[in-house]
C-alpha positions in Angstrom: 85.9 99.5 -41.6 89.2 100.7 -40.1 92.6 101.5 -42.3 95.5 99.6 -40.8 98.9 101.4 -42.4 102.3 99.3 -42.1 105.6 101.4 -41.2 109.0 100.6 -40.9 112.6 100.2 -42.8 112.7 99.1 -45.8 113.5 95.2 -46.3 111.7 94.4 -42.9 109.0 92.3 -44.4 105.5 94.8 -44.5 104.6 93.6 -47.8 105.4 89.6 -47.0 103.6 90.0 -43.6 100.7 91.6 -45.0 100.4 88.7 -48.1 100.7 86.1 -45.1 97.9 88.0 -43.4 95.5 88.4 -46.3 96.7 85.9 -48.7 97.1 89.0 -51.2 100.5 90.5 -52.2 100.0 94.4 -51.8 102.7 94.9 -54.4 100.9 95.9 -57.6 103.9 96.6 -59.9 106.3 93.9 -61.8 109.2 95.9 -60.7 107.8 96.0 -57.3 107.7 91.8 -57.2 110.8 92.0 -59.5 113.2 93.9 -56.8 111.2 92.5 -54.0 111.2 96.4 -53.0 107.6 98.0 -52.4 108.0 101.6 -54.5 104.3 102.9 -54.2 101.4 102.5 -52.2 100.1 98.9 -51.8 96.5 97.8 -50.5 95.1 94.1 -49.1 92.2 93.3 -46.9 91.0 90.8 -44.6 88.5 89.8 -42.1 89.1 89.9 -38.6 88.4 86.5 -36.0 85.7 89.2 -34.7 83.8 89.7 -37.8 85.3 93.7 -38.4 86.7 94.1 -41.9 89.9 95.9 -42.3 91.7 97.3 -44.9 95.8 97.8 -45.3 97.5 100.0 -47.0 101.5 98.7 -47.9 104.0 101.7 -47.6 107.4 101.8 -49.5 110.3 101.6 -46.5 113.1 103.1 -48.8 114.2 106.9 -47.8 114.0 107.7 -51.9 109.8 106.6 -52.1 109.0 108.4 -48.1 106.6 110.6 -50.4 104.4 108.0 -51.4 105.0 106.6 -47.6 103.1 110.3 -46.1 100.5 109.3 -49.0 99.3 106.6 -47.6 99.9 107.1 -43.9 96.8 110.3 -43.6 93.9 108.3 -43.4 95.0 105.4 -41.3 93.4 104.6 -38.0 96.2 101.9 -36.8 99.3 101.6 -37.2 101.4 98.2 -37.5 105.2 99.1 -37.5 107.4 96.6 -38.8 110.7 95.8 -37.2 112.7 92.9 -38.2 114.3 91.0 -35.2 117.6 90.3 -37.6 118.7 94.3 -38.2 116.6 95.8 -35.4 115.7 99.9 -35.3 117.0 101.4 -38.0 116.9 105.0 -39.7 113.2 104.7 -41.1 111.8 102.5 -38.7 112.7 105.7 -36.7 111.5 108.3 -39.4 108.2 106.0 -40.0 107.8 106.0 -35.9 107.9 110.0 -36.3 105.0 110.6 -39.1 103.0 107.7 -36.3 103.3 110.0 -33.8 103.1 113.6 -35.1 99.7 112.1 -37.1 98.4 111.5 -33.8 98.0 107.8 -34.6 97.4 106.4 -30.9 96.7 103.0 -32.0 98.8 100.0 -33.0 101.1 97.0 -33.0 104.8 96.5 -34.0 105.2 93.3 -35.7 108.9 92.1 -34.8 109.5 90.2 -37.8 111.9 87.3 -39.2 112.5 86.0 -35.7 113.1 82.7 -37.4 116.3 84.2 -37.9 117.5 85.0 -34.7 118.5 83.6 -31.0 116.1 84.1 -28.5 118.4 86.3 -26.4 118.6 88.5 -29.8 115.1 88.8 -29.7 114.8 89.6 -26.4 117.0 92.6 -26.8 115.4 94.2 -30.0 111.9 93.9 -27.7 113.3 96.2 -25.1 115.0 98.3 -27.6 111.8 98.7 -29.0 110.0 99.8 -26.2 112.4 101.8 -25.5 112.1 103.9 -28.8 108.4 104.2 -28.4 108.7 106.2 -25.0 107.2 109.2 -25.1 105.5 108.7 -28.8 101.7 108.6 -29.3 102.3 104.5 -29.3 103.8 104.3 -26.7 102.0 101.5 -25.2 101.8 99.1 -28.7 102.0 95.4 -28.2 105.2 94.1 -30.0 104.2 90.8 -31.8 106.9 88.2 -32.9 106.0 86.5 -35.7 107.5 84.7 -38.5 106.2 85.0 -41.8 107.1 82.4 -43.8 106.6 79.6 -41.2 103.3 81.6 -39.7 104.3 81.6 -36.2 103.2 84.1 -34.6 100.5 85.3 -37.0 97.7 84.3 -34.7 99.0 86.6 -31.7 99.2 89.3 -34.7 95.5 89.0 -35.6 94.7 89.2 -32.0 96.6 92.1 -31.2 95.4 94.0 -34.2 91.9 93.6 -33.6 91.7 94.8 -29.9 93.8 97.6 -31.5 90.8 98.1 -34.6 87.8 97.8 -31.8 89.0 101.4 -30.4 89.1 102.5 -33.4 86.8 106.2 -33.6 84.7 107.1 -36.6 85.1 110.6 -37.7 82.3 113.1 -36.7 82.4 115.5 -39.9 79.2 115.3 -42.1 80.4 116.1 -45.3 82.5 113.5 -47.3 86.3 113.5 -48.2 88.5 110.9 -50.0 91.9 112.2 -50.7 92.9 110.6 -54.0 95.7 108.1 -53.9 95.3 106.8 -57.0 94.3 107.1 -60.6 93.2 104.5 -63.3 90.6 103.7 -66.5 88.6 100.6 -66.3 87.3 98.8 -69.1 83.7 99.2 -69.8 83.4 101.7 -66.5 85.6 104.5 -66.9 87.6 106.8 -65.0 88.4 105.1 -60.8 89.8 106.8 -58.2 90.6 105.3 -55.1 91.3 106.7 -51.1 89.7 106.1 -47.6 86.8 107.8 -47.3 87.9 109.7 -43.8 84.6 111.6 -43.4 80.9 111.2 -44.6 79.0 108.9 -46.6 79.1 108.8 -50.2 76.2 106.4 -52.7 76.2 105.8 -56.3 74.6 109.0 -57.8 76.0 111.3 -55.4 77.3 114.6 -57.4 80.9 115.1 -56.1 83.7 117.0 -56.9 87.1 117.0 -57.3 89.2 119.1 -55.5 91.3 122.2 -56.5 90.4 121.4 -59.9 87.3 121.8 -59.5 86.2 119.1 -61.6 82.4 118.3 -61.5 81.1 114.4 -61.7 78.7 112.0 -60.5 79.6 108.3 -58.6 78.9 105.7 -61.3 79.8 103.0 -58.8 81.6 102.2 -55.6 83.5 99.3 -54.5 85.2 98.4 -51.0 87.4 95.7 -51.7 86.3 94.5 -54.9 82.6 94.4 -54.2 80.1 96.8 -55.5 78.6 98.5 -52.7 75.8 101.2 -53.1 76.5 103.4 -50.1 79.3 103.8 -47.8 80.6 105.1 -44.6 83.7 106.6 -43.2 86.6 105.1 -42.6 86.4 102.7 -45.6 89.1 102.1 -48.2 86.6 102.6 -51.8 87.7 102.5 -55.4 84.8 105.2 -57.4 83.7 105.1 -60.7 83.6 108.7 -62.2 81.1 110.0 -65.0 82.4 112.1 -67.4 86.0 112.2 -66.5 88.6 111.8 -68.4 91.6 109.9 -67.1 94.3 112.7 -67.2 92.1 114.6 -64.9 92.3 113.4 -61.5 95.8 113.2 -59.7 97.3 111.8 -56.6 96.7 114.4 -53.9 93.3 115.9 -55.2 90.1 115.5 -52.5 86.9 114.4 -53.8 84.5 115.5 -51.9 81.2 118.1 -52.6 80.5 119.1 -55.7 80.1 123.0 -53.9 80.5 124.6 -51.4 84.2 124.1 -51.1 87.1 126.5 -50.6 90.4 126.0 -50.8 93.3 127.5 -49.4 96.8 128.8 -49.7 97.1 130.0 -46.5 96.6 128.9 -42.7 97.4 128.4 -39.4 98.6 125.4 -37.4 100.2 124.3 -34.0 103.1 122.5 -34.6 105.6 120.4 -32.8 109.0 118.8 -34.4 110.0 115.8 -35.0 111.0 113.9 -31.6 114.4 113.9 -33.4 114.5 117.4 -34.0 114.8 120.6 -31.4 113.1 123.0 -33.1 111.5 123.9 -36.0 113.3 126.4 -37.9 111.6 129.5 -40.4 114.5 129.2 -43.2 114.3 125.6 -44.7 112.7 124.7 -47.8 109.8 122.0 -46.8 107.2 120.2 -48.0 103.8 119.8 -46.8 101.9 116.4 -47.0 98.2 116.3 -46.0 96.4 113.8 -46.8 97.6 112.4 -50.1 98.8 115.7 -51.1 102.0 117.3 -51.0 102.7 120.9 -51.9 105.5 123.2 -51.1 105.4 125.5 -48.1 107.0 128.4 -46.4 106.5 128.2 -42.3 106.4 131.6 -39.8 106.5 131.4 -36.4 103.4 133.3 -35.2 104.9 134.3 -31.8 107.9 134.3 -29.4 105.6 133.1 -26.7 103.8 131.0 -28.8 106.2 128.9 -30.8 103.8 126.1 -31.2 102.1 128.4 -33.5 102.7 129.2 -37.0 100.7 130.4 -40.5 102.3 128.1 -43.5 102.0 129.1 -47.4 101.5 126.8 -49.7 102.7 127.1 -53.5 99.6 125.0 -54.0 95.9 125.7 -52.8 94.5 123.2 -50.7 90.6 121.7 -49.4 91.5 121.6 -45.5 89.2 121.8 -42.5 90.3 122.7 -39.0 91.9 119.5 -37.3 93.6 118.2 -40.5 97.1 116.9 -39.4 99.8 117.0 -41.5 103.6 116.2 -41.9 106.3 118.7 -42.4 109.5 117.7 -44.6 113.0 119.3 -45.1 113.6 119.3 -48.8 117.4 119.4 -48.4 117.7 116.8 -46.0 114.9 114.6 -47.2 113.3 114.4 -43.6 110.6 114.7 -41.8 111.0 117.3 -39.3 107.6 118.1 -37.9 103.6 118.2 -38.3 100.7 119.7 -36.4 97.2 120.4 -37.1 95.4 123.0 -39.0 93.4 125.6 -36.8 92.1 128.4 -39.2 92.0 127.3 -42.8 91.5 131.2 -43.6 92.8 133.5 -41.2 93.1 137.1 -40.6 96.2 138.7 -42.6 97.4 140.6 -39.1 99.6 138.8 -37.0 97.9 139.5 -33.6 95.0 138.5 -34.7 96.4 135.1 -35.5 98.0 134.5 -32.6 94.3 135.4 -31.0 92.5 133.3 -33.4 95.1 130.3 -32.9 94.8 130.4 -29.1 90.9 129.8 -29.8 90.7 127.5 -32.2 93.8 125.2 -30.6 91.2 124.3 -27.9 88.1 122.9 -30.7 90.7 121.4 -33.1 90.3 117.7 -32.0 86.1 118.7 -31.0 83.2 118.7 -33.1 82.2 120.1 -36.3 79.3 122.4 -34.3 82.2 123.7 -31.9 84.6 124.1 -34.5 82.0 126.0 -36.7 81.3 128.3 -33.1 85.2 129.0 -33.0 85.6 129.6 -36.3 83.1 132.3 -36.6 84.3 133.8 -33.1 87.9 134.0 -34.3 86.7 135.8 -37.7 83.5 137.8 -36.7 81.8 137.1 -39.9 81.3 134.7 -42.2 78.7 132.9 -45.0 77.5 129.4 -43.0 79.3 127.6 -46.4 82.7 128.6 -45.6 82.2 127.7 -42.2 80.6 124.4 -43.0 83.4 123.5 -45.4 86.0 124.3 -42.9 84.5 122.9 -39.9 83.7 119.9 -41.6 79.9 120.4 -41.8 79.5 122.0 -38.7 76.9 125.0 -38.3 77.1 128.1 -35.6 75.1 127.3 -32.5 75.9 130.8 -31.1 75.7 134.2 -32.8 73.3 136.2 -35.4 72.5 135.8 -39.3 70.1 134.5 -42.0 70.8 131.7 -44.5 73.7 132.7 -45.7 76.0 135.0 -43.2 76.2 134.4 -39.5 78.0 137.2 -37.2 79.8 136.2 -34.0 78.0 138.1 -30.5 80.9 140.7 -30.2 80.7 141.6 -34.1 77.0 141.5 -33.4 77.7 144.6 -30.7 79.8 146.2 -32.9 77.7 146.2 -36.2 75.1 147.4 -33.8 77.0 150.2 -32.1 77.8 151.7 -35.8 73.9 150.9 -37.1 72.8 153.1 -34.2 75.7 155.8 -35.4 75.0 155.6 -38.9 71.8 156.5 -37.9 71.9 159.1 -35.9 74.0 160.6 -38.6 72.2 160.3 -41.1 68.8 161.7 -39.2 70.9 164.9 -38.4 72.0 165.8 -41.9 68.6 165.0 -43.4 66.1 166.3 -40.7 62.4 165.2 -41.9 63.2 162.0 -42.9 62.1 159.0 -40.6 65.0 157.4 -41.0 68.2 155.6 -43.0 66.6 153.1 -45.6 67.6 149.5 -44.8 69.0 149.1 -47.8 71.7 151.6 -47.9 72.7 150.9 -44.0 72.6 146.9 -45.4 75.5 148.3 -48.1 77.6 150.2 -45.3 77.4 147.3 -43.3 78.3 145.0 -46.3 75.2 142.5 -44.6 71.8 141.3 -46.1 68.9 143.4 -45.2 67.1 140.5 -43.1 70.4 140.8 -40.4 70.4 144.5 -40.0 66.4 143.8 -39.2 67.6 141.2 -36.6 70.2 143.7 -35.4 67.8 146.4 -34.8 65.4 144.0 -33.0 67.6 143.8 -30.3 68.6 147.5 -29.9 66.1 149.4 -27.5 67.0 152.6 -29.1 66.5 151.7 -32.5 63.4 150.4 -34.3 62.0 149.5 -38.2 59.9 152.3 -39.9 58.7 151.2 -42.7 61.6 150.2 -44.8 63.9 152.8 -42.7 65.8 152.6 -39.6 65.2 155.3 -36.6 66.2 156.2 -34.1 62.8 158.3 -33.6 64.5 161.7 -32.8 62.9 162.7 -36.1 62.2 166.9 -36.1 58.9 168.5 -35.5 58.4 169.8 -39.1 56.0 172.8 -37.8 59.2 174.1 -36.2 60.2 175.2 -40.3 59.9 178.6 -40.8 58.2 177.8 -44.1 55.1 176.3 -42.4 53.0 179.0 -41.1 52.8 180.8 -44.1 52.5 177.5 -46.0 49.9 176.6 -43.4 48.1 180.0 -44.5 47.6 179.1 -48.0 46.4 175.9 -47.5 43.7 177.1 -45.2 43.0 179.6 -47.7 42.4 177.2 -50.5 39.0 175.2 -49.8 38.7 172.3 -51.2 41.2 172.8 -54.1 44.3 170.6 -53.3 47.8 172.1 -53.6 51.2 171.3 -55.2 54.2 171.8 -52.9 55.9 173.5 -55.4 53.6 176.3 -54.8 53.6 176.1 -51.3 57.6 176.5 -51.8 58.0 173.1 -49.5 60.7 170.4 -50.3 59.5 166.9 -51.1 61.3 166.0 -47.9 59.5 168.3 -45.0 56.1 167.5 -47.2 56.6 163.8 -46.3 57.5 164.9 -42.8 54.6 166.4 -42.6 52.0 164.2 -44.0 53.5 161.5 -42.1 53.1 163.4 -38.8 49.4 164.8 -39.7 49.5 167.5 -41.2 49.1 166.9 -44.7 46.8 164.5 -46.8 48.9 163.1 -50.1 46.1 163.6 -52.9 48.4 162.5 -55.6 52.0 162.8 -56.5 51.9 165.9 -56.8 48.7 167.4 -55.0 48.6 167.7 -51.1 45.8 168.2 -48.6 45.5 169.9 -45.6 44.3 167.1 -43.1 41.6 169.3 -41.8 39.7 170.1 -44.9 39.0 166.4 -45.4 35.9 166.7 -43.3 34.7 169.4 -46.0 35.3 167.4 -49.1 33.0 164.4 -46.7 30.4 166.8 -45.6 30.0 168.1 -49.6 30.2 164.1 -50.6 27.0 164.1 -48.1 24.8 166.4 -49.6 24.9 164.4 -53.2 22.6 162.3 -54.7 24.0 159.0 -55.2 25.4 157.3 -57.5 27.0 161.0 -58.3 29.0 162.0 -61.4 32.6 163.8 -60.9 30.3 166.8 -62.8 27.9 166.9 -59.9 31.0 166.4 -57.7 32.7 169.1 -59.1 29.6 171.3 -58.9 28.9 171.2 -55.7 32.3 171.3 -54.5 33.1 174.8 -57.0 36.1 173.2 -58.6 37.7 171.9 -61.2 37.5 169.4 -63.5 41.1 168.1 -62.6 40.8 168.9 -58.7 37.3 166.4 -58.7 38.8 163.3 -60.5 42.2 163.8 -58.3 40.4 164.3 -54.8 37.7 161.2 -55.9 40.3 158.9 -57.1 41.8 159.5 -53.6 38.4 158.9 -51.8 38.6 155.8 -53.6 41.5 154.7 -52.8 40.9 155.6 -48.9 37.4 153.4 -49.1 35.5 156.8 -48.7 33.7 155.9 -52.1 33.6 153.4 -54.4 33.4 153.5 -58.4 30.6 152.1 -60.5 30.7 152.7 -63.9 31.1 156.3 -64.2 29.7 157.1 -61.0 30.3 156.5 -57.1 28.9 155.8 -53.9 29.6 156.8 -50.5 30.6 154.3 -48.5 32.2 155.5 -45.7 31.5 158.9 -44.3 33.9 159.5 -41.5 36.9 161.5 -41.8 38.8 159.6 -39.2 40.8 157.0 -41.1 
């Protein structure tokens, strides 16, 4: 359902030509229809010979309302500027020209109004002035219409010309729903509306949304397109939505409704930017205003780069919901003009100036692409990020490219380098603590500031690293025999029999002990009991000789120890499936050593 906007000066006839059109008058105010001076936003509808709906949205042509013009003109897909034949271009028709063309709005019609008051040879010369003015704009090649309001001539040609115009009309490809709020009222027996063009998404009745910085939480009571109740809609549609549970004072002009999470807005950003085709350059110092959408916030603008002067990071006074490929209109305070606009590349972007410039140069070739590729840039430009910030600024696209789990992807290069210091945070770590098989996964997953489940993924891929358990090697863990503890630790263990022995005693760390029981040379009785490994076929060959079902006091009998040492080596036989408790006795199940 395409959004027609009008343009032009003010007293050119938009509002009259769009009543004629529609048969509705777009002024809502008394004061409005009083003055016969459009001061807000206005909004009509009508069907088209070709069966397509369309919506219009009435602008106010005075210099003093060009606020509430930029509110209206962000979600437009066509353009109709309004020139009328009796006072030809004048200041806003040029102005209103400028916010078509720095929007990107490639499609429309002029409408070259009250030609009922004119000569034909004066009408002839405001059509070639016309064309004229639109060289080299984004509308360049615009049909211009005469028509005559009042008497209707003309208004068939208009229809015409507006519905080839609508027919090449493209939806948005974004996933995730946005209506920026342009206005703000209570309806009896519903409650809280808000109206906008929904420019991306779908949104039904039930839908959880939100509203947008506030961060106000609701559900869609109801939805109407053009005074019908409609229980789903898609992009591109002008809709009027019933809130739950908001109060009236709580939505403005400006906010986005959009998710209800998953949203992030910002204060900062980079953009390319172009002037105003009446304008030279865009200058640093200036006090502006930045419209988006149906907001408007103040801003500060920086040139990024010499060689790049079509690049620049803006800060807003105000935070903002924007995705990569928003356009927007730059205005001088002072003067009360618009002097530029671009489109937003990095809705977050790196605080260091050369990185900017990098990340600009990147994103400037995905801005008008979509959401997938934008999503790819994005996390190429920043190396890392959670896949909701990207989805939100990408306009629900996900990274095709790249490593991660759920929740965090990493670009390929930040891949390499996350890598490159896993492989050196382990190798460190391996040479201060010698017997241990490696860095838990845990502590590397805090250095690294990533979940555990990436690092995994990360080590995967490196040939020289691998998982141990819940450790990361690099398997140059030391021969523990080499300590000069072990022989005579070695000795006392041979010495013992079948009694097991704490390490303590043996004068061995906790660390070198699981060194070597993990490399063979030590059975783990308990927590604090250790085995040599080759005394294990002695405890077996005495399990042998016993009667069973055997008691731990035959057990400990045969075996010439104690009490203490039978239960501690039996609940270990136990545990390694070499016997099995009944009752109070066991059974051998298992005979051979070898496990």
């Amino acid at each position: 359902m395409p959004v027609i906007g009008t343009a032009g000066h003010v007293d050119h006839g938009k509002s009259t030509l769009i009543t004629a059109l529609t048969g509705r008058d777009p002024d809502r105010f008394e004061e409005e229809k009083r003055r016969g001076l459009t001061i807000d936003l206005g909004f009509s509808w009508m069907t088209l010979p070709g069966g397509v709906e369309v919506s219009f949205v009435d602008v106010p042509g005075h210099d003093r309302y060009m606020k509430n013009m930029l509110a209206g003109a962000g979600g437009i897909d066509v353009g109709m500027l309004v020139v009328a034949a009796d006072e030809g271009w004048k200041p806003q028709t040029e102005e209103h020209l400028a916010v078509l063309d720095l929007l990107g709005v490639d499609r429309a019609v002029v409408a070259l109004t009250k030609i009922d008051r004119v000569d034909p040879d004066t009408q002839d010369m405001v059509e070639l002035d016309i064309a004229e003015k639109l060289e080299g704009t984004s509308v360049a090649s615009a049909p211009v219409v005469p028509v005559a309001a009042p008497t209707g001539q003309g208004l068939t040609e208009l229809v015409a010309a507006l519905q080839a115009a609508v027919m090449t009309s493209e939806p948005s490809t974004a996933s995730t729903p946005r209506v920026w709020v342009d206005r703000v009222f209570s309806m009896a027996g519903a409650g809280t509306v808000v109206t906008g063009t929904l420019v991306e998404g779908t949104l039904s009745a039930g839908d959880e949304v939100g509203l947008w910085p506030p961060q106000i939480r609701s559900r869609i009571k109801a939805i109407q397109v053009h005074e019908q109740p409609r229980s789903r809609v898609k992009a591109r549609s002008r809709v009027a939505v019933v809130l739950a549970g908001v109060d009236r004072s709580a939505p403005h002009r400006g906010d986005m409704l959009g998710p209800p999470r998953d949203v992030f807005p910002t204060r900062r950003f980079t953009a390319s930017i172009r002037p105003a085709r009446y304008e030279t350059v865009l200058k640093e110092r200036g006090s502006y205003h930045l419209h988006v959408g149906s907001a408007a916030t103040a801003t500060k603008v920086r040139l990024l780069d010499s060689e790049h002067p079509d690049f620049a990071v803006l800060d807003l006074d105000d935070p903002l919901p924007l995705r990569v490929g928003d356009v927007f209109i730059l205005r001088d305070v002072g003067r009360r003009l618009v002097v530029g606009g671009g489109r937003v590349l990095d809705p977050q972007p790196s605080r260091s100036r050369s990185s900017m410039v990098t990340g600009a140069l990147r994103m400037s070739h995905v801005v008008t692409g979509e959401p997938d590729a934008k999503a790819d840039a994005l996390l190429e430009v920043r190396g890392r990020d959670s896949l909701r910030v990207l989805s939100a600024h990408s306009g629900g696209g996900r990274p095709s490219n790249g490593t991660g789990d759920q929740r965090i992807a990493l670009s390929a290069q930040e891949a390499a380098v996350i890598t490159a210091r896993i492989r050196e945070a382990v190798e460190t770590y391996q040479t201060r603590y010698l017997w241990r098989v490696g860095i838990p996964i845990v502590e590397l997953a805090t250095q690294m500031e990533l979940p555990p489940a990436i690092i995994e993924k990360l080590v995967a891929t490196e040939p020289g690293l691998r998982m141990e358990g819940s450790a990361v090697s690099s398997g140059a863990v030391a021969d523990p025999t080499t300590d000069k503890r072990w022989p005579s630790a070695a000795a006392r263990l041979e010495a013992t029999g079948l009694v097991p022995i704490s390490p303590t005693d043996l004068d061995l760390d906790p660390e070198l002990v699981a060194a070597l029981v993990r490399n063979g040379h030590l059975v783990r009785i308990s927590d604090d009991l250790v085995y040599p490994t080759q005394h294990v076929e002695m405890l077996v060959d005495v399990l042998r000789g016993l009667d069973e079902p055997f008691t731990v006091g035959e057990f400990r009998e045969a075996g010439h120890i104690s009490r203490k040492c039978a239960v501690s080596l039996l609940e270990w036989a136990d545990r390694r499936g070499i016997t099995r408790r009944v009752g109070d006795r066991r059974l051998l199940i298992d005979d051979s050593p070898a496990r």
